[in-house]
SENU-271719 format. One record per residue: residue number from 1; residue in one letter; x, y, z of N, C-alpha, C in turn. Coordinates in steps of 0.001 Angstrom, whole numbers, padded with zeros to 6 digits. Layout:
// residues N
  seq  type      nxx      nyy      nzz     caxx     cayy     cazz      cxx      cyy      czz
  NUM     A        X        Y        Z        X        Y        Z        X        Y        Z
...
// end
This chain:
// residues 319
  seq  type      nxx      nyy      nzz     caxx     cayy     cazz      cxx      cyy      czz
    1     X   000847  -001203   000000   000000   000000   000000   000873   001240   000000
    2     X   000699   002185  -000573   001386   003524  -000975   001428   004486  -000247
    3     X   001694   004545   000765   001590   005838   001892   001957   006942   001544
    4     X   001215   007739   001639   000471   009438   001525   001717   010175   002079
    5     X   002420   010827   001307   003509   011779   001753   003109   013027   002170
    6     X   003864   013198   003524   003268   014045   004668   003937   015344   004543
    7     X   003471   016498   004380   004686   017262   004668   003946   018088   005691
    8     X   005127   018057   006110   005232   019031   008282   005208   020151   007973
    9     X   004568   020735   008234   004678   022060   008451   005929   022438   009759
   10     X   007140   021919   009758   007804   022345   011114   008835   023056   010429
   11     X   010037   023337   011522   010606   024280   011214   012114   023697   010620
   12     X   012702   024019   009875   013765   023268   008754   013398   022137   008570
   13     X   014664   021311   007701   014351   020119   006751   015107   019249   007427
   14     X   014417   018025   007025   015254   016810   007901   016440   016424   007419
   15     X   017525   017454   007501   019035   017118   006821   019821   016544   007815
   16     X   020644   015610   007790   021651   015251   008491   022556   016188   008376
   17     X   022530   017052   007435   023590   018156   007058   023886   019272   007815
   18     X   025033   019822   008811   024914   020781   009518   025565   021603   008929
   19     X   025695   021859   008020   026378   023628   007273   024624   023515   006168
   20     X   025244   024808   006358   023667   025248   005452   023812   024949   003891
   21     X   022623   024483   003122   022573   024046   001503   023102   025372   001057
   22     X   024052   024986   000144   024285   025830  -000841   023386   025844  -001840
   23     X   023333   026840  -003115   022756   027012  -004595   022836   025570  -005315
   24     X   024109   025330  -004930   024792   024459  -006019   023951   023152  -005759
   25     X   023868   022462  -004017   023397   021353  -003546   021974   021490  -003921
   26     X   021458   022696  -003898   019859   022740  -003630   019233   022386  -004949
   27     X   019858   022678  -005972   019278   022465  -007216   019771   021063  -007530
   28     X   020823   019763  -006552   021287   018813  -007092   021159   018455  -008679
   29     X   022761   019138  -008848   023002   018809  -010572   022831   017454  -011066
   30     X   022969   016898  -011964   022225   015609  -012598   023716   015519  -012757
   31     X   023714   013486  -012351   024684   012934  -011866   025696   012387  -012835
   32     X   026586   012373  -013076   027331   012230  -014424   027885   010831  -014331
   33     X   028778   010191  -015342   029439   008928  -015035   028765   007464  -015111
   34     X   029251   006474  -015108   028062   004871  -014699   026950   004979  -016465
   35     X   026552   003671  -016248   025394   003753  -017491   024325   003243  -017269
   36     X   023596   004325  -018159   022019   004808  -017295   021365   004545  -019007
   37     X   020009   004721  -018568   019350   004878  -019979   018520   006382  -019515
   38     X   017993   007204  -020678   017262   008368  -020112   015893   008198  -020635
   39     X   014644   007941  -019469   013452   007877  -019345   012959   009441  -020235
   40     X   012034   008938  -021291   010999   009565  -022030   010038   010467  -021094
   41     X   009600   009417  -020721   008417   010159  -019509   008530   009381  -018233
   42     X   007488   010383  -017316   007574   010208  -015726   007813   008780  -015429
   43     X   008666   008355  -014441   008750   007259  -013603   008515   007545  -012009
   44     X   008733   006450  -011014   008271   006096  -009922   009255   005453  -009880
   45     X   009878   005828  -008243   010886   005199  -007599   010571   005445  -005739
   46     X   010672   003813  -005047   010318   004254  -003332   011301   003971  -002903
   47     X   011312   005345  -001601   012209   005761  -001025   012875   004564   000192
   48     X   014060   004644   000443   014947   003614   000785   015370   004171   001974
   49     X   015466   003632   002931   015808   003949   004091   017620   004993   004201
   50     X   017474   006338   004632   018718   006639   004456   018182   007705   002906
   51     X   017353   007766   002486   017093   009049   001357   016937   009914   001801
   52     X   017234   011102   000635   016699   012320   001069   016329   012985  -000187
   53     X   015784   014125  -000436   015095   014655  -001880   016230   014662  -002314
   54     X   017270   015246  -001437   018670   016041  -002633   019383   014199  -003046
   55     X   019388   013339  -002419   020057   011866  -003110   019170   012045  -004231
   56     X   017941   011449  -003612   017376   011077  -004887   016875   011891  -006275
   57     X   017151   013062  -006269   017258   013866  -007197   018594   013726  -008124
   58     X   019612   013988  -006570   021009   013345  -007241   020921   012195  -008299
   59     X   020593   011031  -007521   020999   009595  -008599   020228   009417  -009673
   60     X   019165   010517  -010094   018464   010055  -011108   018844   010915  -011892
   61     X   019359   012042  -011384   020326   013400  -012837   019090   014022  -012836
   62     X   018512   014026  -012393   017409   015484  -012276   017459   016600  -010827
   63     X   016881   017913  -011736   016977   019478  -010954   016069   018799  -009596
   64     X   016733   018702  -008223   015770   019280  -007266   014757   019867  -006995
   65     X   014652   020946  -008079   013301   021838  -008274   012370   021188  -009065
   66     X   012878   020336  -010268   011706   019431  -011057   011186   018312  -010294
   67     X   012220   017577  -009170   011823   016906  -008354   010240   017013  -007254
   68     X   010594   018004  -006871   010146   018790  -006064   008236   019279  -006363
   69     X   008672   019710  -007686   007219   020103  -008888   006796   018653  -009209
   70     X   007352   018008  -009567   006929   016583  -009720   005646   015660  -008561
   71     X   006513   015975  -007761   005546   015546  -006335   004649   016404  -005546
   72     X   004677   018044  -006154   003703   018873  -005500   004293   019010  -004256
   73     X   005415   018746  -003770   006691   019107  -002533   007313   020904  -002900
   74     X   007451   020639  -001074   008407   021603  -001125   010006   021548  -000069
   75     X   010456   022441   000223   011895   021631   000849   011750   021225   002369
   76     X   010624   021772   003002   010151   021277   004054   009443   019879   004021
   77     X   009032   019492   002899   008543   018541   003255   008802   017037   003529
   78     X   008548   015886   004294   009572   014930   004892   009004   013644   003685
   79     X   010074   012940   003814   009950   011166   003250   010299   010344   004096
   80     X   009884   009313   003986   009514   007893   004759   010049   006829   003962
   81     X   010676   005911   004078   010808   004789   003717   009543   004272   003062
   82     X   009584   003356   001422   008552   003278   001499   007445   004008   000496
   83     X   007741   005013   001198   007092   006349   000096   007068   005738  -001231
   84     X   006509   006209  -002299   006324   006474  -003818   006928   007867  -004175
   85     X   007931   008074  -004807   008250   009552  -005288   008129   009108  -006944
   86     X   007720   009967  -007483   007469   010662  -009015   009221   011321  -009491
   87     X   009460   010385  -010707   010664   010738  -010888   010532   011794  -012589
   88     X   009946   012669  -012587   010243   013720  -013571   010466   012944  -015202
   89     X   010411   013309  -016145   010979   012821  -017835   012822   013300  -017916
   90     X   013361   012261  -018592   014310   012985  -018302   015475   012642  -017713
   91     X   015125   011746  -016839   015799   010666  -015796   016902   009995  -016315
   92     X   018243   010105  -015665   018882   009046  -016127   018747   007820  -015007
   93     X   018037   006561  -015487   017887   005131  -015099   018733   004447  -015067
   94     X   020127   004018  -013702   021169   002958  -013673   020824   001951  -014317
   95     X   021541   001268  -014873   021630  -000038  -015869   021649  -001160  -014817
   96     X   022702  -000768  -013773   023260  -001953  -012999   021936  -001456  -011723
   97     X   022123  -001938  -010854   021488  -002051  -009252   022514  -001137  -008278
   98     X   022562  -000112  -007735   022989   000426  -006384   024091  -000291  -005892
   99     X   025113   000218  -005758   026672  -000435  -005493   026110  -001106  -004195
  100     X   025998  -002475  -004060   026000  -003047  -002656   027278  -003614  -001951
  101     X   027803  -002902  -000725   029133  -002987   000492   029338  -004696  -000039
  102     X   030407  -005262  -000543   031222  -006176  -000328   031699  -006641   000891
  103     X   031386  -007382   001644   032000  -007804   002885   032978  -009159   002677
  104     X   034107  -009602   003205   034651  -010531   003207   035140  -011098   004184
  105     X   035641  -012519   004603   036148  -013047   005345   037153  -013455   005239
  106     X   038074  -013175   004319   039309  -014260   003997   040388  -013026   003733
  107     X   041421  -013501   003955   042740  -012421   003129   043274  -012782   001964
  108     X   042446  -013470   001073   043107  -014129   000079   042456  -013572  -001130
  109     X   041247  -012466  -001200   040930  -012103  -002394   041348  -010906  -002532
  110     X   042022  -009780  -001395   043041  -008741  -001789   041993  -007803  -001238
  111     X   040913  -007785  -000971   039575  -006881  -000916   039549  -006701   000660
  112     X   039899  -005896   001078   039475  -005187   002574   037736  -005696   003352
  113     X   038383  -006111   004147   036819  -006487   004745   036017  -005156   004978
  114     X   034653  -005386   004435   034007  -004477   005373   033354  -004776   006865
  115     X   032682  -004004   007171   031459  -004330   008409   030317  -003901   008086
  116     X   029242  -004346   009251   028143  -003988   009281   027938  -003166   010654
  117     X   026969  -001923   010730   026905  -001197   011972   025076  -000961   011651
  118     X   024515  -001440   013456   023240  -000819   013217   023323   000480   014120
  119     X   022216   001665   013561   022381   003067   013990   021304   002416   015057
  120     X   022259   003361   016246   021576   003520   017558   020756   005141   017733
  121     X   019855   005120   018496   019507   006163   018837   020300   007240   019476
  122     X   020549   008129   018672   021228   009617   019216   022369   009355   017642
  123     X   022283   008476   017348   023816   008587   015844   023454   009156   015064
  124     X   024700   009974   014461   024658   010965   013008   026044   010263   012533
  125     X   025710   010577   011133   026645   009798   010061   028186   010568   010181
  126     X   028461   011387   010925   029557   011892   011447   030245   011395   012401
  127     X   029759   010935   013178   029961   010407   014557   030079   008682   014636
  128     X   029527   008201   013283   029542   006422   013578   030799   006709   012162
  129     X   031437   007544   011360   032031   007180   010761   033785   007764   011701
  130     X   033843   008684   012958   034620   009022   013512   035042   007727   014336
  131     X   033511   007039   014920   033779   006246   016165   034216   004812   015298
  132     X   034320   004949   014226   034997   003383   013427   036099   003966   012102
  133     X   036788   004875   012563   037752   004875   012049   037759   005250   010602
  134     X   036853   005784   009960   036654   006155   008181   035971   007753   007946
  135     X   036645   007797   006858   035974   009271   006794   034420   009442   006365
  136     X   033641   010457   006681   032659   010755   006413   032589   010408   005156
  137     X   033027   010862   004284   032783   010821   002663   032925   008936   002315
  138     X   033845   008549   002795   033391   006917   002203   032960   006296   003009
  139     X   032036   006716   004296   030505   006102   004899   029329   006185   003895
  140     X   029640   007693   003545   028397   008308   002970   028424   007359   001159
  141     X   029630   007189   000782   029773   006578  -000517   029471   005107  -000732
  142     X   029926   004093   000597   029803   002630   000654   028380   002817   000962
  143     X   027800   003292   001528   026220   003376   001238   025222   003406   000685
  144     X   025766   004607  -000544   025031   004958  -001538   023779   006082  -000979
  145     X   024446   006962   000139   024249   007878   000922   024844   009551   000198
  146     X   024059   010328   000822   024606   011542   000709   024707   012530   002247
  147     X   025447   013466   002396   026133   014277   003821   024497   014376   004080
  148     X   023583   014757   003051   022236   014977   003717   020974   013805   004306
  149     X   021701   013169   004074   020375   011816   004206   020326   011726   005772
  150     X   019118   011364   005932   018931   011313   007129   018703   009519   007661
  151     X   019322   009038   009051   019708   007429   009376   018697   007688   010530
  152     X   018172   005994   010389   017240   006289   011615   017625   004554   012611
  153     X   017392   005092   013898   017534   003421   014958   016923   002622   014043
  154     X   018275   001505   014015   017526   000081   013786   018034  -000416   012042
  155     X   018338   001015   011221   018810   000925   010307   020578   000388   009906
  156     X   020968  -000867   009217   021959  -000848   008860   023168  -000602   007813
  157     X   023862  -000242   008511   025186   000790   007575   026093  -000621   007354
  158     X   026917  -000062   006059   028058  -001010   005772   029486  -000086   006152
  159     X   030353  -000438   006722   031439   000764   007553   032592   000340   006760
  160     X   033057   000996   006140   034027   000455   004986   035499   000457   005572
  161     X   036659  -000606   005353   037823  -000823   006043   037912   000917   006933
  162     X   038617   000834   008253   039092   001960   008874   040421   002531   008120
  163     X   040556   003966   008078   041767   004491   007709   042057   005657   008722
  164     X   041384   005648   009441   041688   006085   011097   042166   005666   012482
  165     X   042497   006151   013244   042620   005068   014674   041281   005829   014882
  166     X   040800   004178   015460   039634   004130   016306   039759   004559   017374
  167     X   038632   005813   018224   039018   006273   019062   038343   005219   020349
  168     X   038998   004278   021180   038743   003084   021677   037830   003317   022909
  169     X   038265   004680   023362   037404   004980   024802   036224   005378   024450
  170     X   035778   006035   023508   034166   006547   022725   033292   004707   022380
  171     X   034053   004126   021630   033218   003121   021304   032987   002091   022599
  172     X   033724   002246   023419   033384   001233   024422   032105   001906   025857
  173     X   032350   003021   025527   031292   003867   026562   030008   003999   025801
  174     X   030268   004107   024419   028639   004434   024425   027643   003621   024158
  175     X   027914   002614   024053   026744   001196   024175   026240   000923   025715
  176     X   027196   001217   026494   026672   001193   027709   025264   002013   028129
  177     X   025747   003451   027372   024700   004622   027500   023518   004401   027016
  178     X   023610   003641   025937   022461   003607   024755   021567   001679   025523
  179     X   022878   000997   026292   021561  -000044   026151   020924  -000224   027612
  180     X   020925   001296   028412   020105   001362   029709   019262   002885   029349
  181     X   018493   002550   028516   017433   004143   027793   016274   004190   028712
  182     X   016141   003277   029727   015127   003708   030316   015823   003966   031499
  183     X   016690   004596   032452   017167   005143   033263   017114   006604   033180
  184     X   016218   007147   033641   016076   008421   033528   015830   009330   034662
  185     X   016435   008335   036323   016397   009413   037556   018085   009819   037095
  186     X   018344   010506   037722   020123   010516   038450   020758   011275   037385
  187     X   022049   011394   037163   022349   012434   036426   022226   012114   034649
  188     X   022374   013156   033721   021991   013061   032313   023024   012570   032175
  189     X   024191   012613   032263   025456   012235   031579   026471   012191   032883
  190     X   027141   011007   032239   028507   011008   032772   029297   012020   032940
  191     X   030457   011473   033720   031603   012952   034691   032097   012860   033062
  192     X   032251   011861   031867   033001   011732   031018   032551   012957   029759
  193     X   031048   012930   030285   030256   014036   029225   029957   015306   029635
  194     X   030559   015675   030817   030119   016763   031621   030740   017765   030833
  195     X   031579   017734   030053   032324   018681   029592   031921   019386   028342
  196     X   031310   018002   028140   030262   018071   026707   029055   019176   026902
  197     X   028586   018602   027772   027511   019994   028290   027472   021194   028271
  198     X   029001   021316   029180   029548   023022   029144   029447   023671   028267
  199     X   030431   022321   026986   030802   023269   026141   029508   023636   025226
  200     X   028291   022618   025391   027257   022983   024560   026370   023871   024799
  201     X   026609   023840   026380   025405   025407   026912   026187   026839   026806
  202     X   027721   026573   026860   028444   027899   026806   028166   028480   025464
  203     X   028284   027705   024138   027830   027984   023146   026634   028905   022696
  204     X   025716   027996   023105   024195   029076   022988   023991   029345   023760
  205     X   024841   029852   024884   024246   031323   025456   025044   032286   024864
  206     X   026361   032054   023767   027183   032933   023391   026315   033638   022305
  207     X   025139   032800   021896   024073   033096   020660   023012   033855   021534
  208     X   023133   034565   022139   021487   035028   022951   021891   036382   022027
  209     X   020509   036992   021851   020209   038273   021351   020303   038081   019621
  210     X   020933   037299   019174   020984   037015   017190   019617   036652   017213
  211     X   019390   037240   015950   017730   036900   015132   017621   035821   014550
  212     X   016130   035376   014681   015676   034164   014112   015674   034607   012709
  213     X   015538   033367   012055   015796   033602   010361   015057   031975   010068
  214     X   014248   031651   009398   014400   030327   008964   014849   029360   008605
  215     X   015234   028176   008446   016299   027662   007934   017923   027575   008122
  216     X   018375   028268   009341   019474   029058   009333   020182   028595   010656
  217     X   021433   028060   010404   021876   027659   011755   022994   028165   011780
  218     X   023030   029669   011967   024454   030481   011992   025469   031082   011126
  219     X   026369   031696   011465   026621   032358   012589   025990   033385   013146
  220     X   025194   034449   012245   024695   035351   012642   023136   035243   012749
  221     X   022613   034208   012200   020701   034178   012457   020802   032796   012883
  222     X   019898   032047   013534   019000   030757   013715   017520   030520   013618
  223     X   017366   029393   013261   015698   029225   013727   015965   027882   014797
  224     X   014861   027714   015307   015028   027077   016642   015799   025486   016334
  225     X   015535   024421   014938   016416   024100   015087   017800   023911   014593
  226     X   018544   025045   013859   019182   025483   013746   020098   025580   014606
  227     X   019811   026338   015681   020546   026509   016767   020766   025505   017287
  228     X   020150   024457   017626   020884   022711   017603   021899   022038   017411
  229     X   021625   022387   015827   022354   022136   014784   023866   022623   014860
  230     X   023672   023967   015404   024970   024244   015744   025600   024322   016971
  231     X   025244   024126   017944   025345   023492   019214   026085   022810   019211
  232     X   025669   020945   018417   025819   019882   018309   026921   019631   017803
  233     X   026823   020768   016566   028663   020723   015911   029727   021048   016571
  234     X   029646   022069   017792   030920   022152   018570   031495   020868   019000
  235     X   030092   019729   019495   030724   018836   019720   031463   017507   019046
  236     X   031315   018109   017570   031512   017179   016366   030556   015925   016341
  237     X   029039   016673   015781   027925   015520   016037   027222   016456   015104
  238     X   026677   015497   014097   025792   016415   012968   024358   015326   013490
  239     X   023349   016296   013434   021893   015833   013862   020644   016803   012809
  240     X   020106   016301   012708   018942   016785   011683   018404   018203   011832
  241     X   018508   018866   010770   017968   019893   010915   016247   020384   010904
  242     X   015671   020168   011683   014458   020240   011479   013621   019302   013397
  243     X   012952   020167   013544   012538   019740   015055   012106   018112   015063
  244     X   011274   018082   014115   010114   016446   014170   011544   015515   013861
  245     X   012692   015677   013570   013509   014970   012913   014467   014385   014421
  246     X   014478   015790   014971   015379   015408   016238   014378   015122   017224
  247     X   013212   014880   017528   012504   014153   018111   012638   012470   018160
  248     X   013193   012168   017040   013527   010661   017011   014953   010149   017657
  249     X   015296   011057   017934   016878   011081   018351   017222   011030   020277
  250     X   018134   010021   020400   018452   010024   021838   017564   009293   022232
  251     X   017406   009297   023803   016456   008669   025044   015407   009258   024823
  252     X   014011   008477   025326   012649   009679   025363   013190   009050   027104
  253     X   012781   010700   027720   012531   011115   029107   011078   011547   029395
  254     X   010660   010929   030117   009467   011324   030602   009401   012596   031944
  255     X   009107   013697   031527   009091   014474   031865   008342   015271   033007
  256     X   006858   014319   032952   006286   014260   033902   006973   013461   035220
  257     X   007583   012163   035081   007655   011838   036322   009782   011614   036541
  258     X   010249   012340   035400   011846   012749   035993   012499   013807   035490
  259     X   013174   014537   036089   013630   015840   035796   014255   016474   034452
  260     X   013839   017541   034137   014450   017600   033120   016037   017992   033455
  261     X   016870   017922   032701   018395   018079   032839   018823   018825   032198
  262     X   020037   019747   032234   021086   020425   030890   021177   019849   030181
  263     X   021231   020356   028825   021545   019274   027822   020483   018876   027092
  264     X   018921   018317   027623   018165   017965   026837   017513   018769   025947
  265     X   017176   018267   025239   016095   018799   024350   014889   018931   024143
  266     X   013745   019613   024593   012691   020213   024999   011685   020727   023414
  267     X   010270   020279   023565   009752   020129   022242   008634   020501   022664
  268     X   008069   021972   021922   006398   021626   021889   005637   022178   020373
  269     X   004966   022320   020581   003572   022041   018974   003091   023269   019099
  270     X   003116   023792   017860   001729   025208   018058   000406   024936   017725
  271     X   000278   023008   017271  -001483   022588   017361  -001317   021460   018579
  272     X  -000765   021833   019595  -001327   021047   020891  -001553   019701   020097
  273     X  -000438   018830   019451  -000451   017837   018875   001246   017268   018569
  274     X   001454   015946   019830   002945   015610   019838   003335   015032   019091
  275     X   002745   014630   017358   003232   014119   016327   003086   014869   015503
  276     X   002682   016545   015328   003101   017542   014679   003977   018451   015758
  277     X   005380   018098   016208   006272   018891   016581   007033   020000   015957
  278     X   006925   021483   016533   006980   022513   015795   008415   023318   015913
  279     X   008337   022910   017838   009826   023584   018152   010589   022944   019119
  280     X   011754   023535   018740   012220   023139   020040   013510   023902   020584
  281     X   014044   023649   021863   014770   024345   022691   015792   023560   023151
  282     X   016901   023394   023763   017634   023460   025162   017394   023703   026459
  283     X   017085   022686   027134   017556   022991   028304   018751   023626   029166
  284     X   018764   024358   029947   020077   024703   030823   020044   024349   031696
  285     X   018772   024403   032782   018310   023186   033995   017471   023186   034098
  286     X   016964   022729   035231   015072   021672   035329   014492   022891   035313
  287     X   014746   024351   034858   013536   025187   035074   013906   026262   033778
  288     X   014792   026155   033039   014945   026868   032001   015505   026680   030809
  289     X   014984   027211   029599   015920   026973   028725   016284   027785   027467
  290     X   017130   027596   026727   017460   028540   025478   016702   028055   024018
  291     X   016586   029277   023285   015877   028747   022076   016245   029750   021064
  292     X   015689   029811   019820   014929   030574   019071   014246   030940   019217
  293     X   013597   031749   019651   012544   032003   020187   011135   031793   018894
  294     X   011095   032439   017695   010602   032456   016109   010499   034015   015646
  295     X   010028   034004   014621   009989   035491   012880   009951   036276   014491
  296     X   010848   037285   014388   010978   038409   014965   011178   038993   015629
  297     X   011689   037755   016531   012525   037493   018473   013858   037115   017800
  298     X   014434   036590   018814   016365   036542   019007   016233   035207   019718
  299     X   017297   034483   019736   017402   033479   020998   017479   033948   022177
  300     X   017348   033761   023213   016786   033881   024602   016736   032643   025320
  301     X   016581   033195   026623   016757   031988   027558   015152   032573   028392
  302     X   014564   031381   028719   013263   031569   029378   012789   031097   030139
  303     X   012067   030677   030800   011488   029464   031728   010843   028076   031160
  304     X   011097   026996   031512   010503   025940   030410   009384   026201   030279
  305     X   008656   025703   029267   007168   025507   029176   006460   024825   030415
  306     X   005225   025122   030784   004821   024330   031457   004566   022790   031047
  307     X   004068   021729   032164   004318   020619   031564   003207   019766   030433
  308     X   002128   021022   030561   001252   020374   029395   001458   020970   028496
  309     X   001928   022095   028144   002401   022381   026781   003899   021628   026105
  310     X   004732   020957   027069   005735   019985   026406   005154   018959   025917
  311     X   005569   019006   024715   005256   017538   023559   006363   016208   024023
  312     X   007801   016527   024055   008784   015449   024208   009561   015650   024990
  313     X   010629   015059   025142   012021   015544   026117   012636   014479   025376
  314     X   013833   015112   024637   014951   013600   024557   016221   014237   024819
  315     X   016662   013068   025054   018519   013175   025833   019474   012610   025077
  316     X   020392   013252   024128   021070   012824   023130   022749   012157   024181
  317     X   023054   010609   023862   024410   010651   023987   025576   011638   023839
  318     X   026248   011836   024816   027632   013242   024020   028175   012278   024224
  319     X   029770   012596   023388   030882   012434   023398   031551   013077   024658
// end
């Protein structure tokens, strides 16, 4: 059955990408190289876990913007696994099938083993290609990924040979973190992440008084999640740009019955509805926090929402 593509009215796009789209990305130029045949008229292609408009615009060699007109979309609007997207006239159609990760067991065919990694809750494609030793760009390539696609829990990556040292103390701490998610009295983070905190609340409060702007995660404007976005990068952690996106991300904390903490992330709706999430904030502690405020305020620090106007609370792993 064909599920009905939703688009959110929330605030940015669900990019894994934390520097802002350029001209160049936004219009994704049509993809050169490999052999394709070029479709006459419209085709249909569903979306694959790990897409995003700008891939799949990418791999078929069509404008983003025809993409976009094609489906009656706009850049806010989200995809699902699954989905049906409308692929424009025009198309260049791979001959072959999607490069699939080679894995091996032996040292005798010359070919570097790969691995397999499943994404945990709170991972960005920055951070699982740091914590195993490979660069961003050939995570994003053994995939058949782009810097923008967005990874969700439960989904698996192929992690292509390391050409890094593995940083050994990160990978051994954070499975611990991630496989006790329902612990949510006592402190948010370890003495190991405390630093992480600092440096993420020192940050945006260094942003109080800059104007909201849409779409925009710095240096000089934000929208609420924007300012996340760039938060997150001090700590070398790229996370989705767009509120409903980072709602899936980290621990859910229940808020009613345990405290909120520094660090978390704080969510509510402007239709009093917690599966249309609109904004969101920072915490600094159980009684305040920083934001965007929206069109025509600055970031600011305020008192949390009360507790029936909070939609979520989640608590992202730091480094």
């Amino acid at each position: 059955m064909i599920r009905t593509i939703r688009v959110v009215l929330a605030t940015g796009i669900a990019l894994a990408l934390a520097v802002p789209m350029s001209a160049a990305v936004a219009e994704a130029a049509p993809a050169t190289g490999g052999s394709s045949d070029v479709t006459t008229d419209a085709t249909t292609t569903t979306v694959r876990a790990g897409d995003s408009l700008v891939g799949i615009a990418h791999r078929f060699g069509v404008r983003l913007s025809a993409l976009l007109r094609a489906n009656s979309m706009t850049l806010t609007s989200v995809i699902h696994p699954g989905d049906t997207i409308v692929i424009p006239a025009g198309a260049s159609i791979p001959r072959t099938a999607p490069r699939a990760a080679s894995t091996t067991t032996g040292g005798s065919t010359g070919t570097a083993a790969t691995s397999a990694y499943v994404v945990r809750p709170g991972d960005a494609l920055a951070g699982i290609a740091w914590r195993n030793g490979v660069t961003l760009g050939a995570l994003v390539e053994a995939n058949d990924l782009t810097v923008a696609s967005v990874i969700f829990p439960g989904q698996t990556l192929t992690v292509p040979p390391a050409t890094r040292t593995i940083p050994v103390s990160r990978t051994t701490s954070t499975p611990a973190s991630v496989a006790t998610p329902a612990r949510t009295t006592g402190p948010s983070v370890g003495s190991a992440a405390s630093g992480s905190v600092d440096t993420l609340l020192a940050y945006l409060r260094e942003q109080i008084g800059k104007p909201y702007e849409f779409f925009s995660a710095g240096p000089a404007t934000f929208d609420c999640s924007g300012l996340v976005v760039a938060g997150f990068r001090r700590l070398g952690m790229s996370v989705p740009h767009q509120s409903r996106a980072l709602a899936r991300l980290g621990t859910e904390i229940n808020w009613r019955t345990a405290p909120i903490v520094a660090g978390d992330l704080v969510f509510t709706s402007a239709v009093d509805d917690p599966a249309q999430i609109t904004h969101v904030g920072v915490a600094l502690d159980s009684r305040t926090w920083i934001h965007a405020v929206g069109r025509g305020r600055t970031v600011s620090v305020g008192s949390l929402p009360s507790t029936d106007r909070i939609m979520a609370v989640r608590r992202l792993p730091l480094p």
